[in-house]
C-alpha positions as CSV (number, residue, x, y, z in Angstrom):
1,X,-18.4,-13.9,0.8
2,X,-22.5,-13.4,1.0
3,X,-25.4,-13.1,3.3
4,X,-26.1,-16.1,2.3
5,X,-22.9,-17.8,2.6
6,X,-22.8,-16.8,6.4
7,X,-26.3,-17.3,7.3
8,X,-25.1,-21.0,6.8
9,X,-23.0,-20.8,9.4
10,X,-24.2,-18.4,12.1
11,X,-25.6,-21.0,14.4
12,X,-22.5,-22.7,15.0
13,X,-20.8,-19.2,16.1
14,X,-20.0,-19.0,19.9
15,X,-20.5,-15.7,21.8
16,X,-17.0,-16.2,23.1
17,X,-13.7,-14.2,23.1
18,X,-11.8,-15.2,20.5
19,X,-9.9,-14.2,17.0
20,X,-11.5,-14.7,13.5
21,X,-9.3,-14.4,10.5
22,X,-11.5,-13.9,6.5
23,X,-9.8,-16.1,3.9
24,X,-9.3,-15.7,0.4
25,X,-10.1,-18.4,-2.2
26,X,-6.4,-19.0,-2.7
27,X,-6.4,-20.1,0.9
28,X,-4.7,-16.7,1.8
29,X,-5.6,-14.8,5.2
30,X,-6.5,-11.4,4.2
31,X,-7.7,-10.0,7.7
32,X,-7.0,-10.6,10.7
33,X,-9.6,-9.4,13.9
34,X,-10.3,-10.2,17.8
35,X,-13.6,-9.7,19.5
36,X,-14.8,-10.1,22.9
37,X,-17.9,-12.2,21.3
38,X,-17.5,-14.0,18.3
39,X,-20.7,-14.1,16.7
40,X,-21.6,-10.4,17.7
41,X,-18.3,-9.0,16.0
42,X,-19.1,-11.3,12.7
43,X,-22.5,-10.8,12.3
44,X,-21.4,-6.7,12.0
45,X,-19.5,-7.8,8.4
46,X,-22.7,-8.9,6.9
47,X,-26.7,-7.9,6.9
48,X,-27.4,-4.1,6.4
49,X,-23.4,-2.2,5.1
50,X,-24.9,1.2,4.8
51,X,-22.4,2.0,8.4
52,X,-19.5,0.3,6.7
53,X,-16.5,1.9,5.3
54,X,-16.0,0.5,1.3
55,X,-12.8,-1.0,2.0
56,X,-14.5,-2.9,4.6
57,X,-17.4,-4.2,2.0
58,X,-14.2,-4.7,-0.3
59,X,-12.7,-7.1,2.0
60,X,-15.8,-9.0,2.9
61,X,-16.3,-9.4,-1.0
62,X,-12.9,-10.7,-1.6
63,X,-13.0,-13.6,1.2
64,X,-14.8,-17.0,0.3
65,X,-15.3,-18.1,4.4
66,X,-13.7,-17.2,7.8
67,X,-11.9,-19.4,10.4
68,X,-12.1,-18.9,14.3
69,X,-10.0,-19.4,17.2
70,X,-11.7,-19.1,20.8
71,X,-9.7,-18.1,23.6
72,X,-10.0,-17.6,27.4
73,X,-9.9,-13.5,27.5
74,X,-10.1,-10.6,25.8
75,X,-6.3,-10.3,26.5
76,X,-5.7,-13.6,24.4
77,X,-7.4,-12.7,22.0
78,X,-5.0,-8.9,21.5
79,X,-2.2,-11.4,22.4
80,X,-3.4,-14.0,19.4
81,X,-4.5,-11.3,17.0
82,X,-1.1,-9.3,17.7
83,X,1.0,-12.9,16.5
84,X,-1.1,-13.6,13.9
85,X,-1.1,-10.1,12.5
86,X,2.9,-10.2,12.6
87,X,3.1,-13.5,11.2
88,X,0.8,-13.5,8.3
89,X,0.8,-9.6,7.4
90,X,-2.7,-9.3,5.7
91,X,-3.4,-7.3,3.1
92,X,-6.3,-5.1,5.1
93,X,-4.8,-4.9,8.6
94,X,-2.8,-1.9,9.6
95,X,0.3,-1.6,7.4
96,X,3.6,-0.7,8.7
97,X,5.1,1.4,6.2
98,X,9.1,2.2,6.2
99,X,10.5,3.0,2.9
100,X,14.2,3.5,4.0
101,X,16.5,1.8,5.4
102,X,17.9,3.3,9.0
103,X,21.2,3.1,10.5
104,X,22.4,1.1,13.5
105,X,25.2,1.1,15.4
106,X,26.9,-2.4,16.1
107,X,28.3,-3.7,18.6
108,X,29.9,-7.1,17.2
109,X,30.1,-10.2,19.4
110,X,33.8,-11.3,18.8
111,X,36.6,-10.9,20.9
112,X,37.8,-7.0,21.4
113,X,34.4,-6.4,19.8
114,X,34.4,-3.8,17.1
115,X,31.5,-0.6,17.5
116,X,30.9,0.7,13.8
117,X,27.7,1.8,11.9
118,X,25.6,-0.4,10.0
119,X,22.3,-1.1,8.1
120,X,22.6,-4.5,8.0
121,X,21.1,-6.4,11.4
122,X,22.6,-9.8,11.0
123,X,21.8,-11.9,14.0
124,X,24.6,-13.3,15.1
125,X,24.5,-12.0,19.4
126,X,25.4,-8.9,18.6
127,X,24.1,-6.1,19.9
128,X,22.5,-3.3,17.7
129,X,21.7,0.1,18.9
130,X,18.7,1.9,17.2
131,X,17.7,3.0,14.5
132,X,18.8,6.2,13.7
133,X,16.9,8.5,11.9
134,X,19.8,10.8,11.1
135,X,23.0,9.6,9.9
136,X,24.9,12.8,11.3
137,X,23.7,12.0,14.5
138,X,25.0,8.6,14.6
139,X,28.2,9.8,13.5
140,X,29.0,12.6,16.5
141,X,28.3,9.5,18.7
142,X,30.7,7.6,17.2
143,X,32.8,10.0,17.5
144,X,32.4,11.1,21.0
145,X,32.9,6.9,21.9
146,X,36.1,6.7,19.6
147,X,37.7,9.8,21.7
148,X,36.9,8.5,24.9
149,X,37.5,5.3,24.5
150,X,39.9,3.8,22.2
151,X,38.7,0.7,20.5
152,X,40.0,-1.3,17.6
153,X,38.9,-0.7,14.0
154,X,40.5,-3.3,12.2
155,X,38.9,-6.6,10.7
156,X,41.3,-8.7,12.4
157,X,40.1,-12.1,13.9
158,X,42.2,-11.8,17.3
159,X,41.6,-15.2,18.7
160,X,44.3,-15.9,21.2
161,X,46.5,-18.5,19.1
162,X,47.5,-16.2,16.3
163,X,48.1,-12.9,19.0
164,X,50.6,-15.8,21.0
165,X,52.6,-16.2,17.6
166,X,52.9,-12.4,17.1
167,X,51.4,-13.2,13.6
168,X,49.9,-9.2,13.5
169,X,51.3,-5.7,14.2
170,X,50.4,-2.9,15.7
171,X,49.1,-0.2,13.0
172,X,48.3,4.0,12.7
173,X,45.5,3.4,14.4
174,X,47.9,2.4,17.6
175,X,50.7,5.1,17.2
176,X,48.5,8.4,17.1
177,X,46.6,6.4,20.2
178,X,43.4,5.7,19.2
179,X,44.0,2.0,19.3
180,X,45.8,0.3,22.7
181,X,47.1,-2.4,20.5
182,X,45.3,-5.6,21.9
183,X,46.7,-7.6,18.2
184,X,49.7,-7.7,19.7
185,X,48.7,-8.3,23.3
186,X,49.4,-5.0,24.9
187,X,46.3,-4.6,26.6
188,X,43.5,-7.3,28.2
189,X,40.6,-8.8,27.0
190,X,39.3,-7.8,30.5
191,X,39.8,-3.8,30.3
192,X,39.0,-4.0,26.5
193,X,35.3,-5.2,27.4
194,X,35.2,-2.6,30.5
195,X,35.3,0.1,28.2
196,X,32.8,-1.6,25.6
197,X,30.8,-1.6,29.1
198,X,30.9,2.2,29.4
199,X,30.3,2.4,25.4
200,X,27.0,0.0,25.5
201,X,26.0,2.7,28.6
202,X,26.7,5.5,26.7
203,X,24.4,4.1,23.5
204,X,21.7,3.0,26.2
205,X,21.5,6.5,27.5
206,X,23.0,6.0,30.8
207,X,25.1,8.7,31.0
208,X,25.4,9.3,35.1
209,X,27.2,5.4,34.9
210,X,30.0,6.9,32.2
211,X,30.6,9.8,34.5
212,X,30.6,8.2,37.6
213,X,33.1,5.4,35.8
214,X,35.7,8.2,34.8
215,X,35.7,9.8,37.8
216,X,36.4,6.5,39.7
217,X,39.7,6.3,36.8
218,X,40.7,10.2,37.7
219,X,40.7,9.7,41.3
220,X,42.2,6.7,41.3
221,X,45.0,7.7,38.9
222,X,45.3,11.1,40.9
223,X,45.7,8.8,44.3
224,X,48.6,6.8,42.3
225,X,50.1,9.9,41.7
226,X,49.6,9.4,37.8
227,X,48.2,13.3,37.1
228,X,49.4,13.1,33.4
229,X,47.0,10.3,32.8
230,X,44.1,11.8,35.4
231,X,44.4,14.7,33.3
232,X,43.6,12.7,30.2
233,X,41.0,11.3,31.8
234,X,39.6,15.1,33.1
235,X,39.4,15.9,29.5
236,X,37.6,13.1,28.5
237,X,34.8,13.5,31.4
238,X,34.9,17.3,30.0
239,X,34.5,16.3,26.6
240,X,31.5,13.8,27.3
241,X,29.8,16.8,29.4
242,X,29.9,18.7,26.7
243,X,28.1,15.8,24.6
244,X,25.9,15.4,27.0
245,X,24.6,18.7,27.1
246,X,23.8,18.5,23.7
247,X,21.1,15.9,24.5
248,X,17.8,17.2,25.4
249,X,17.7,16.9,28.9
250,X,14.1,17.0,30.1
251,X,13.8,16.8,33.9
252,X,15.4,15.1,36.8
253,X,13.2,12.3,36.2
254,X,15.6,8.8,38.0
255,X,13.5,6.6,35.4
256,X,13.7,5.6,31.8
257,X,10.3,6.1,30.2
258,X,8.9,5.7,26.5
259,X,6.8,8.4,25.4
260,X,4.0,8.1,22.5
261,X,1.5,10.3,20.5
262,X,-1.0,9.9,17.4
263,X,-1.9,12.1,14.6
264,X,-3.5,11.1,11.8
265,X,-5.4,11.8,8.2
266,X,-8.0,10.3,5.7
267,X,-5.7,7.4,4.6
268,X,-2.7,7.3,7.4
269,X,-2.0,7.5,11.1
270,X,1.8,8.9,12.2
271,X,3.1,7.7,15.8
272,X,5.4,9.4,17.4
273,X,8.1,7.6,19.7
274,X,10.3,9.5,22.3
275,X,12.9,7.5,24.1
276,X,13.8,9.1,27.7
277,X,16.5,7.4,29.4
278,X,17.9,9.0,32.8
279,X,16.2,12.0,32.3
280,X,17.5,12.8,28.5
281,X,15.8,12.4,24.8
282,X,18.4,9.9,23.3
283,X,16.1,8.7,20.6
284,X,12.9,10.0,18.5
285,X,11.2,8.6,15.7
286,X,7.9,8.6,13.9
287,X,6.6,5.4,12.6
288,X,3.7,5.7,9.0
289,X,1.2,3.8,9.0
290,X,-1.8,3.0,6.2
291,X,-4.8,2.4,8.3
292,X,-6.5,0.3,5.8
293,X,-10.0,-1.0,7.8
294,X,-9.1,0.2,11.4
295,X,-9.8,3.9,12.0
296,X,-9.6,3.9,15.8
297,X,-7.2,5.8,17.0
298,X,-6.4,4.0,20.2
299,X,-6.2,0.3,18.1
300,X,-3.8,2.4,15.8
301,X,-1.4,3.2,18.8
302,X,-1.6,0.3,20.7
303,X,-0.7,-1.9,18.0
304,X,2.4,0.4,17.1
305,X,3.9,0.8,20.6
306,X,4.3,-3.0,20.1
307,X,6.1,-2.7,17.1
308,X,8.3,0.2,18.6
309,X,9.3,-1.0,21.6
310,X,10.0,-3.8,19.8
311,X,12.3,-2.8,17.0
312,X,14.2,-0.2,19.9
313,X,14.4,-3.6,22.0
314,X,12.6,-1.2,25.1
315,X,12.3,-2.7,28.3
316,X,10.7,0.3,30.0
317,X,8.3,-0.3,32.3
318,X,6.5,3.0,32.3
319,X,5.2,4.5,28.8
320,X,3.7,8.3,28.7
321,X,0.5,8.2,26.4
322,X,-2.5,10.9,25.3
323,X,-5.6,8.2,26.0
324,X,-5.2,4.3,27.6
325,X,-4.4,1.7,24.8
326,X,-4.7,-2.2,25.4
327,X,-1.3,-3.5,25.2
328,X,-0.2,-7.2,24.7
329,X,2.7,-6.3,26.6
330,X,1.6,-7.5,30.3
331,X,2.9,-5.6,33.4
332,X,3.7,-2.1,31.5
333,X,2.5,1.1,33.6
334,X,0.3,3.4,31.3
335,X,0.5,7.3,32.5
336,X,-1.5,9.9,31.1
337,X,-0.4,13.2,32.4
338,X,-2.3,16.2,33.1
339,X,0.3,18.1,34.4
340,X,4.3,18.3,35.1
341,X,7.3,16.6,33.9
342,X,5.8,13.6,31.8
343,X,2.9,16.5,30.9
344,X,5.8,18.3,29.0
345,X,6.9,15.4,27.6
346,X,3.6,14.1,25.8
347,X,3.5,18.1,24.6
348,X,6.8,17.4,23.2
349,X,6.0,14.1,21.5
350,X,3.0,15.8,19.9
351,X,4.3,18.6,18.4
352,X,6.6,16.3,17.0
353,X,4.0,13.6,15.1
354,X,2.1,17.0,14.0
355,X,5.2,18.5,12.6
356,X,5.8,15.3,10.4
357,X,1.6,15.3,9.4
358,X,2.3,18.9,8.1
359,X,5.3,17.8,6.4
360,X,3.4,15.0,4.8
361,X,0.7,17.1,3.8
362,X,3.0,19.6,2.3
363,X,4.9,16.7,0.3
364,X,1.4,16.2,-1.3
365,X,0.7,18.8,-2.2
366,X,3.7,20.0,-3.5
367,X,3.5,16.8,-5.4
368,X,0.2,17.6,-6.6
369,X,1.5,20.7,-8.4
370,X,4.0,19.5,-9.9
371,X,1.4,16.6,-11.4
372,X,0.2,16.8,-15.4
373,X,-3.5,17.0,-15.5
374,X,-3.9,13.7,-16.5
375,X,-1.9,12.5,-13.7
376,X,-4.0,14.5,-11.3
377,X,-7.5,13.7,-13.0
378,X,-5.6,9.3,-12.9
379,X,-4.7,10.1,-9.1
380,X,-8.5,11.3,-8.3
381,X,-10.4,8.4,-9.7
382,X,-8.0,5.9,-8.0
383,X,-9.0,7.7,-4.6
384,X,-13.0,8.1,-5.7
385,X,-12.9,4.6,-6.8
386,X,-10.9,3.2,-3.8
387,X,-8.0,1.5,-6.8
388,X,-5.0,-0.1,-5.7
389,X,-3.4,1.0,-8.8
390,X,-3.5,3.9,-11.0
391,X,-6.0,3.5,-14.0
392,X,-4.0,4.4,-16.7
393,X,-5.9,1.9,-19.4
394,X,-9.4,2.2,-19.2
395,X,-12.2,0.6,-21.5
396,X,-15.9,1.4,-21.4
397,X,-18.7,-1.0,-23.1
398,X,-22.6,0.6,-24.5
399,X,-25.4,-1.4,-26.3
400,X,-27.0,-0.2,-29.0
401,X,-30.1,-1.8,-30.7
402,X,-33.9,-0.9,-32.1
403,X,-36.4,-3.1,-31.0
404,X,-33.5,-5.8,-31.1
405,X,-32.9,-5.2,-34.6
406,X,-29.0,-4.9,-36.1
407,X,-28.0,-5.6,-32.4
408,X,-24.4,-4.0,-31.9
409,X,-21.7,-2.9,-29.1
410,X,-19.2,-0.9,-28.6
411,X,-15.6,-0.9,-26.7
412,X,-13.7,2.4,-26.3
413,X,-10.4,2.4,-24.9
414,X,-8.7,5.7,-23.1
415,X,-5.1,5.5,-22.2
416,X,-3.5,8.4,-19.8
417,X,-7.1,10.0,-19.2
418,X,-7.5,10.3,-23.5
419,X,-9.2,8.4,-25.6
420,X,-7.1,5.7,-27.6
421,X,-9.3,5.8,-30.8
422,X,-6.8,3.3,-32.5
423,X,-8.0,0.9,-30.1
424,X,-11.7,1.5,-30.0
425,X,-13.7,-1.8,-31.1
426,X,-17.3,-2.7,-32.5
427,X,-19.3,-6.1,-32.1
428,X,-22.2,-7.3,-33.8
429,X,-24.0,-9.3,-31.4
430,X,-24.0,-13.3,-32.9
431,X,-25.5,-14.9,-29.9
432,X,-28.4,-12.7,-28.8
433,X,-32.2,-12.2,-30.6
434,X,-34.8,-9.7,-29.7
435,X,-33.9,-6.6,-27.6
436,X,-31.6,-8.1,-24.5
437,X,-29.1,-5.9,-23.4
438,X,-27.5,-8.1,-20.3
439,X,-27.0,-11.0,-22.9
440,X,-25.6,-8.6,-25.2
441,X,-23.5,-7.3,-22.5
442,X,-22.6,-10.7,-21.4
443,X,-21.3,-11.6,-25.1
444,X,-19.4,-8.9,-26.3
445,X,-17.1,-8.2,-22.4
446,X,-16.7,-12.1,-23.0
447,X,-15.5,-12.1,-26.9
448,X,-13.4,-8.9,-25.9
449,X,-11.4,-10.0,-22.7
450,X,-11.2,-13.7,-23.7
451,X,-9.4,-12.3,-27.3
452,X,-6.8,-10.3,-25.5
453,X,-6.1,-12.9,-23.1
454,X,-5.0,-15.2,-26.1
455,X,-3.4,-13.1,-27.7
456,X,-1.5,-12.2,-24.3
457,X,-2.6,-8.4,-24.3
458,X,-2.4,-6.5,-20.9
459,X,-5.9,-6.2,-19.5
460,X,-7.0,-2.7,-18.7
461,X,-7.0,-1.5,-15.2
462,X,-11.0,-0.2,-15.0
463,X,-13.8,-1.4,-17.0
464,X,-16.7,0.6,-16.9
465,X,-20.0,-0.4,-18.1
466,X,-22.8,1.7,-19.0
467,X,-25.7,1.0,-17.3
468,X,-26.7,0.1,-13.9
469,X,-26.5,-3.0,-11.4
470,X,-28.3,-5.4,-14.2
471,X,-25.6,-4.1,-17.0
472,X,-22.7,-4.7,-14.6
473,X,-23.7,-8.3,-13.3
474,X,-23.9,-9.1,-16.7
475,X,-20.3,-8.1,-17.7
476,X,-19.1,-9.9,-14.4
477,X,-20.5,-13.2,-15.4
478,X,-18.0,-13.2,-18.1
479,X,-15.2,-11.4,-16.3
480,X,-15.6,-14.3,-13.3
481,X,-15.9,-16.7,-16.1
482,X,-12.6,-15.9,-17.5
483,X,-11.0,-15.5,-13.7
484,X,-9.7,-12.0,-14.3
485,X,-12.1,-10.1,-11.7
486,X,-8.9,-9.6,-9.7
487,X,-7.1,-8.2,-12.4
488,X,-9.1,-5.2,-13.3
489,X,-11.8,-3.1,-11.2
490,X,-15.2,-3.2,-12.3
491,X,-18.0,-0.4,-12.2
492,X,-21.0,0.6,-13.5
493,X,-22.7,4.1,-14.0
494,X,-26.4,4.5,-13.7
495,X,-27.6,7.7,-15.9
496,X,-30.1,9.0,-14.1
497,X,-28.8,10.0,-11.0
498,X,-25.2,9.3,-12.3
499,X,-24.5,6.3,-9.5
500,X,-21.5,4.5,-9.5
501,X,-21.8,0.7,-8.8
502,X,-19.4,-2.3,-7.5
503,X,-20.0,-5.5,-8.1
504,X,-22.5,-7.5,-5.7
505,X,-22.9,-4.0,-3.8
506,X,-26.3,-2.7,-3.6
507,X,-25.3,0.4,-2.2
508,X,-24.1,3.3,-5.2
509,X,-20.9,5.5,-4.7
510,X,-22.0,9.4,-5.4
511,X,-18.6,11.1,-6.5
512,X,-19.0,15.1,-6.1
513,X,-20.6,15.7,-9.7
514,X,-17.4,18.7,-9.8
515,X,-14.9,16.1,-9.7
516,X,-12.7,15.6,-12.4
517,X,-12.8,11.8,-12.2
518,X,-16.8,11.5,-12.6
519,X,-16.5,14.0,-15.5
520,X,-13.7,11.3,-16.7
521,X,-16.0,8.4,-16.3
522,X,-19.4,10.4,-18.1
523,X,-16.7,11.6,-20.8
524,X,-16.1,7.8,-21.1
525,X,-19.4,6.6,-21.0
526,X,-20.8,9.1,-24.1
527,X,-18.0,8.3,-26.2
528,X,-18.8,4.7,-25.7
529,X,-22.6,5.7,-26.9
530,X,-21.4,8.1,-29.7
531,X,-19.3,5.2,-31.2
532,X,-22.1,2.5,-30.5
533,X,-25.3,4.8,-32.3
534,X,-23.1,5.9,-35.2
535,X,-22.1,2.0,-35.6
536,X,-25.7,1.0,-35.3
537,X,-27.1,3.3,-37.6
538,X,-24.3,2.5,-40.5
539,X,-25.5,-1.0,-39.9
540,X,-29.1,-0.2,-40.5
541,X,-27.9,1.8,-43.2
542,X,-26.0,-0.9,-45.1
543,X,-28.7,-3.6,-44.3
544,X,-31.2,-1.2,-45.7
545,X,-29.1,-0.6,-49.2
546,X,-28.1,-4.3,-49.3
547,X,-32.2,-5.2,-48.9
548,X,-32.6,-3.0,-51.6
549,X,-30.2,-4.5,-54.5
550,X,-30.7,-7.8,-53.2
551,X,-34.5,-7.9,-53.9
552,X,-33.4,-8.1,-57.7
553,X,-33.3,-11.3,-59.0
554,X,-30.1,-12.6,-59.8
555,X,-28.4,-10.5,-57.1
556,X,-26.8,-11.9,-53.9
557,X,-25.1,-10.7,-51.0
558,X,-21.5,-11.0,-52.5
559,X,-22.9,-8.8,-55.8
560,X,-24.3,-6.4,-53.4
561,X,-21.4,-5.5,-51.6
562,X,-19.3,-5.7,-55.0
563,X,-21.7,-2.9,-56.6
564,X,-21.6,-0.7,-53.1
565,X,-17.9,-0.9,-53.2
566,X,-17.0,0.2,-56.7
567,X,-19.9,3.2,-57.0
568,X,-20.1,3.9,-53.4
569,X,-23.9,4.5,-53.3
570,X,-27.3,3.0,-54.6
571,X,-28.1,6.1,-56.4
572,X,-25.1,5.9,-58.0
573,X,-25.7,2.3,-59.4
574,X,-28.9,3.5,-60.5
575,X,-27.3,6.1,-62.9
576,X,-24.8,3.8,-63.7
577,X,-24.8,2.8,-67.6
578,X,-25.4,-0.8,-69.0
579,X,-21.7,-0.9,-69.7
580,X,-19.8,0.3,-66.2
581,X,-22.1,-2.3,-64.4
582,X,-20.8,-4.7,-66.6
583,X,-17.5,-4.1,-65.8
584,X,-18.7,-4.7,-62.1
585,X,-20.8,-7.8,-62.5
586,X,-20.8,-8.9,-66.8
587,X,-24.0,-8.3,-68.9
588,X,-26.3,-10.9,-67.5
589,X,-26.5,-9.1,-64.1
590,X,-25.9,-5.7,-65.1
591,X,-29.2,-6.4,-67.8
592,X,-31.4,-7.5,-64.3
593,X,-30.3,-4.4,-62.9
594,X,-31.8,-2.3,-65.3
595,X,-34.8,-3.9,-65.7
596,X,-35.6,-3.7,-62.5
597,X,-35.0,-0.5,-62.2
598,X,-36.8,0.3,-65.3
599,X,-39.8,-1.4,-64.0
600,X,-39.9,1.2,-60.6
């Protein structure tokens, strides 16, 4: 999308709050954004993009129009922006990213509900506690539940018809006691689903309920003067006392609270989520993010706390943050402590997101060493050039010509950062008199790419042209001509001053003239010359010779190139004998031949 293209339309833009989202040509949202006024927040996309971030310019380049929706406040518009966001997920707002699966603990909603671990969230009612970040962890409290409260762990469906006909029977499970048998109707649905009660508090974090519940069982069973079974009961309470203690208990706080921090880096933002329930740490987990356009910080957390309390189905009404975020969530009380309890909390939750930036950082870099140069030289220009992918085919395009005479191009083609020589390719330009290198330019990136897309050949992943903006539009009118500007990335690099350019950007990238990938791109670029001058001048060369035989009477083209081919040179026909340039091209010729050259 232009200037232009929104100049049409900035009249009818309100100075209202509202939600605008850019639009591919495909019809596909690709950014969603709110603003408290409409026309002020649009107007920044367009005009003067010296302040802009590329990916931003990027984005606006890829859209062909916007859409608006005007709302009442600026809250509708975080509420409208927040729905749209997690309904359409486009590709340049703030990307989640979670590449594992986490565990759950389920609760199953079925009669004598089972409590096993799961990765699977199947909605169906039941309840899922979660996730878990480490599996171990899950398992101690499963097995903490399982000693305290026995609970079935078979897949039977005990619905009360088939327990009434005695169709199943007690297994292990019952006879070393960690099952009560309710498949053969020794025990009721009622005190089955008290002690689920105890296990959904104990998997909420509620701990003081679970103690005060066994309690109430051991003094009761010790006033029916039933000690065998209140000492049971004592063990258990010890047992979970024990667990308990393992928790990070914090304070006395007598309220749940979520806890959040930020830290973040060039390309993502890490947020890290404590969940304090009576007092104790029963959760923590830090969510990636790729920032893509937004770089605030406080847009960055505010949009995550969302999708956290959302995915560990929170219901807090207090969270603990480093600076005040605008939530969708209505009602939620934001606290940012400068000293105390919730002080050492936030400290807590930091040191945690920074921990995971270092071990981020270290993960590159360790990755990073282990890297081939190639791979590292690949990985740099995808950053310098902003590349969704890494450019592992690359093609570069040069003009050579003389005052427009013997007009020719070259292609030269590196694969893994080396160049491909099998696959470099020369033109002569067909369509083009007189010295025009944009036509030229416009021809041969137009007979190149429309060839390999017959012949089904994969397109390269960077095309770089030599020359500046007037080269590079040039090679795009054929590129958009054949539809494939989304399949490749497009630059071109200016020699004076070594400037990279984009497409329809006026504004040059300057890559550190140290960095590998710009030595890449120059190494690129004078091969693609080298291979176009030593093609231009063999063509000179050869029209030169072929001028000079054909000038004889009686000798064409065809004869010409017969002649070069068998003795290789023109001084070589020139000694050449009346009888070996008969051979060639019979007597009649092969007399011409001589008597021209008799007559110099």
């Amino acid at each position: 999308m232009t200037n232009k293209d929104y100049k049409a339309v900035a009249d009818s833009i309100p100075k209202e709050p509202g939600v605008y989202r850019f639009i591919n040509s495909e019809g596909t949202v690709i950014y969603v954004g709110k603003a408290k006024n409409l026309k002020n927040r649009l107007s920044s996309y367009f005009g003067e993009k010296k302040h802009q971030y590329f990916k931003t310019r990027t984005m606006v380049r890829n859209a062909d129009h916007f859409k608006y929706t005007i709302v009442e406040t600026e809250q509708d518009a975080l509420l409208l922006e927040n729905t749209l966001i997690k309904q359409l997920q486009p590709k340049y707002n703030v990307n989640l990213k979670d590449d594992k699966s986490y565990t759950f603990i389920c609760i199953k909603k079925e009669r004598f509900p089972r409590v096993f671990l799961t990765r699977r969230v199947i909605r169906d009612g039941s309840t899922y506690f979660g996730p878990y970040t480490a599996k171990a962890k899950v398992a101690e409290i499963l097995e903490i539940v399982r000693k305290i409260f026995p609970l079935r762990t078979c897949n039977l469906l005990l619905n009360p018809k088939p327990i009434e006909e005695k169709k199943y029977k007690v297994c292990l499970e019952y006879h070393i006691k960690n099952c009560l048998g309710p498949c053969e109707n020794l025990e009721t649905e009622e005190s089955y689903n008290d002690r689920i009660d105890q296990v959904r508090n104990i998997l909420k974090g509620h701990f003081r309920d679970v103690k005060s519940h066994l309690k109430e069982q051991m003094e009761k069973l010790a006033g029916d003067m039933e000690f065998e079974k209140a000492q049971q009961i004592k063990e258990k309470l010890t047992l979970f006392e024990d667990y308990q203690s393992k928790s990070t208990v914090v304070s006395q706080l007598d309220r749940d609270l979520d806890v959040f921090s930020i830290a973040t880096d060039e390309t993502n933002a890490y947020v890290n989520y404590l969940k304090v329930v009576q007092g104790s740490i029963i959760n923590s987990y830090t969510q990636e993010l790729q920032k893509n356009l937004n770089d605030d910080e406080a847009e960055l957390l505010a949009y995550t706390i969302d999708r956290l309390r959302e995915k560990f189905n929170s219901i807090t009404e207090e969270i603990v943050v480093p600076f005040h975020v605008e939530l969708v969530e209505e009602g939620i009380t934001q606290t940012i402590p400068q000293r105390g309890e919730k002080r050492e909390l936030l400290h807590l939750s930091m040191k945690n997101v920074k921990y995971f930036l270092l071990q981020k950082q270290n993960e590159k870099l360790k990755h990073t060493a282990r890297q081939t140069p190639a791979e590292r030289i690949l990985k740099t220009l995808q950053k310098d050039l902003r590349m969704t992918t890494v450019p592992l085919h690359i093609e570069c395009f040069d003009n050579s010509n003389i005052q427009g005479s013997d007009p020719v191009a070259s292609c030269v083609v590196f694969r893994n950062a080396k160049p491909a020589k099998r696959d470099y390719r020369h033109f002569h330009v067909k369509t083009v008199e007189g010295p025009d290198d944009f036509a030229s330019m416009r021809e041969i990136v137009m007979r190149r790419y429309k060839r390999m897309l017959e012949e089904n050949t994969p397109l390269p992943d960077l095309v770089i042209i030599d020359g500046g903006k007037g080269q590079l539009s040039a090679a795009m009118e054929s590129i958009d001509h054949l539809g494939i500007r989304d399949r490749m990335t497009v630059v071109g690099i200016a020699k004076k001053l070594e400037e990279i350019y984009f497409p329809e950007d006026s504004i040059p990238l300057y890559i550190d003239k140290k960095s590998e990938s710009l030595k890449l791109i120059q190494q690129a670029r004078n091969e693609a010359h080298r291979f176009a001058i030593t093609f231009h001048r063999n063509a000179r060369s050869k029209g030169m010779i072929k001028t000079e035989l054909t000038n004889i009477k009686g000798v064409g083209q065809k004869t010409a190139e017969k002649l070069l081919k068998h003795f290789g040179s023109v001084k070589k026909i020139k000694a050449a004998s009346e009888a070996e340039l008969a051979e060639v091209v019979g007597k009649s010729t092969a007399r011409k031949i001589l008597e021209a050259k008799s007559e110099k």
